[in-house]
C-alpha positions in Angstrom: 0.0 0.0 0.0 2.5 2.7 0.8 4.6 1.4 -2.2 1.7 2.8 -4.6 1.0 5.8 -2.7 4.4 6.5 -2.8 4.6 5.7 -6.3 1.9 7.8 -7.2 3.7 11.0 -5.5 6.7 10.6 -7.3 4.3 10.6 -10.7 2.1 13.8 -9.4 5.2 15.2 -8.6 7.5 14.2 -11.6 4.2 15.7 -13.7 4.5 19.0 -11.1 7.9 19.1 -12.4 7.2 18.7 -16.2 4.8 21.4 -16.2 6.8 23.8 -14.9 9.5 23.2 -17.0 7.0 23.7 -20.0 6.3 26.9 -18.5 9.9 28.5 -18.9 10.8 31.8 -20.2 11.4 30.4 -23.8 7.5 30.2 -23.9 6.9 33.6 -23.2 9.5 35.6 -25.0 8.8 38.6 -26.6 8.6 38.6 -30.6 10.0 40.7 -33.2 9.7 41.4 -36.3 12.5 40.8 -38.3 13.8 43.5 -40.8 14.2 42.5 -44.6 16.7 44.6 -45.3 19.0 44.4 -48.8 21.5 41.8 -48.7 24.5 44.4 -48.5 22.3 45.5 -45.2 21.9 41.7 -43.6 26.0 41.7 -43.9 26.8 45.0 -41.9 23.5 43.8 -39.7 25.2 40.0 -39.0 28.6 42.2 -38.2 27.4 44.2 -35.5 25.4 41.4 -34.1 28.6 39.7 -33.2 29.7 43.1 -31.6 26.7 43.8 -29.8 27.3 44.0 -25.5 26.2 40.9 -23.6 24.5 44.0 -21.1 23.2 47.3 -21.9 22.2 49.6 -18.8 23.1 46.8 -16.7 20.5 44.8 -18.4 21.7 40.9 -19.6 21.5 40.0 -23.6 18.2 38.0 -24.5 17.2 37.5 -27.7 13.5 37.6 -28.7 11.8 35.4 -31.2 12.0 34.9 -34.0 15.6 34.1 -33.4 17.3 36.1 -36.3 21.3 38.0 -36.2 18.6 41.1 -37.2 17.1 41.5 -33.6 18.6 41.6 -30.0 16.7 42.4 -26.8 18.0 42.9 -23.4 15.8 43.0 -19.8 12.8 41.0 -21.2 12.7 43.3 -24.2 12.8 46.2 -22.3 15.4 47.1 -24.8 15.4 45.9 -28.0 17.8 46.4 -31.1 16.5 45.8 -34.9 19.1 46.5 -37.4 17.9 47.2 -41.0 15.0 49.0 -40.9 13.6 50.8 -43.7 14.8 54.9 -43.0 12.1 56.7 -41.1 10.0 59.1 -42.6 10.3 61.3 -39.9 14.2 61.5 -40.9 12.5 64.1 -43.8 11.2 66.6 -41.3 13.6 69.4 -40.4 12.0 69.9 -36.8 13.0 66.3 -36.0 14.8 65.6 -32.9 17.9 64.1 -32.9 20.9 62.9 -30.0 24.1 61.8 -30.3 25.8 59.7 -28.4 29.2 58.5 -28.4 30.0 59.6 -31.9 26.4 57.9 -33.2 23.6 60.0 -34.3 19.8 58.8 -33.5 16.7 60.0 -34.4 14.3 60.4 -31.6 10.7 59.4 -32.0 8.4 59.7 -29.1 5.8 56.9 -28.2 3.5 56.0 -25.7 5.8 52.6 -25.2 9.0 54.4 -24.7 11.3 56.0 -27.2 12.7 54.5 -30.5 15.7 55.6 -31.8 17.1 55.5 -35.4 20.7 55.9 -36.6 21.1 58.7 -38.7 24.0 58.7 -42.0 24.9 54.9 -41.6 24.9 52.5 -44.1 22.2 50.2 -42.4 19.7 52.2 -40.1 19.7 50.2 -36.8 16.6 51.0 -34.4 16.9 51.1 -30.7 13.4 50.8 -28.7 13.5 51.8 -25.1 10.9 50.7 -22.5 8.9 53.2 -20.8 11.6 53.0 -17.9 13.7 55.0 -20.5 11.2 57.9 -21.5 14.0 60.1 -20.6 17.0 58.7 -20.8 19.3 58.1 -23.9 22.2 56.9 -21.9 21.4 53.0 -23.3 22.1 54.1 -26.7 26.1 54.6 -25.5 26.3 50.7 -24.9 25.9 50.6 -29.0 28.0 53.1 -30.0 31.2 51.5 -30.1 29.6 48.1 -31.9 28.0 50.4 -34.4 30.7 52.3 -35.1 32.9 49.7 -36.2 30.6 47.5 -38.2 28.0 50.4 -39.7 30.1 52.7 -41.7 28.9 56.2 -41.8 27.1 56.9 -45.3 28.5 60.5 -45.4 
């Protein structure tokens, strides 16, 4: 008798177990889209991938899905890096709002979600979006500058 009880224990708790190792962070990560930039593009894109910092603002690297060397998300997306995205629109508009930092030029656009960020005279346009955390601070955008730099050549 106490051989099947304990049996089923181990079962109930060997299912416990399976559950909530179904139930692990790789189910709930945050998804992307994935640029479709030119194929020149997906080179300088696959470059600063392999450059990119395992932390930004003290936040660890985690990738989102789809898994793709055009995305990169750190803090359960609360930064997250697309690189060859078509050129904003708002880059025509003189009254724009721009920062640099570290040598890199980004376009600021102001959301509800947080800020987004676009590079400005680089070969590939690389898009930075900051969690609401971030509303008002650009000092993230420093991690990338150095990455950026040496695998996004300036288009000027």
């Amino acid at each position: 008798m106490k051989t099947d009880r304990h049996r089923l224990l181990s079962l109930s708790a060997a299912a416990l177990l399976l559950t909530a190792a179904g139930c692990s962070a790789t189910d709930d990560s945050t998804s992307v889209a994935v640029p479709e930039p030119p194929a020149a593009q997906v080179t300088l894109c696959r470059a600063l991938d392999k450059e990119l910092p395992k932390t930004v603002a003290g936040l660890t690297r985690g990738d989102p899905a789809p898994k793709s060397e055009l995305t990169a998300a750190w803090g359960d997306a609360a930064i997250v890096l697309r690189c060859g995205v078509p050129r904003p629109a708002e880059m025509d508009d003189s009254q724009a709002k721009a920062v640099d930092a570290n040598g890199v030029n980004w376009l600021l656009e102001q959301r509800d979600s947080g800020p987004r960020f676009t590079t400005t005279y680089r070969k590939a346009y690389v898009e930075v979006a900051l969690g609401p955390k971030y509303a008002h601070d650009v000092t993230p955008l420093s991690d990338f500058a150095g990455a950026i730099r040496k695998t996004d050549p300036s288009s000027l």
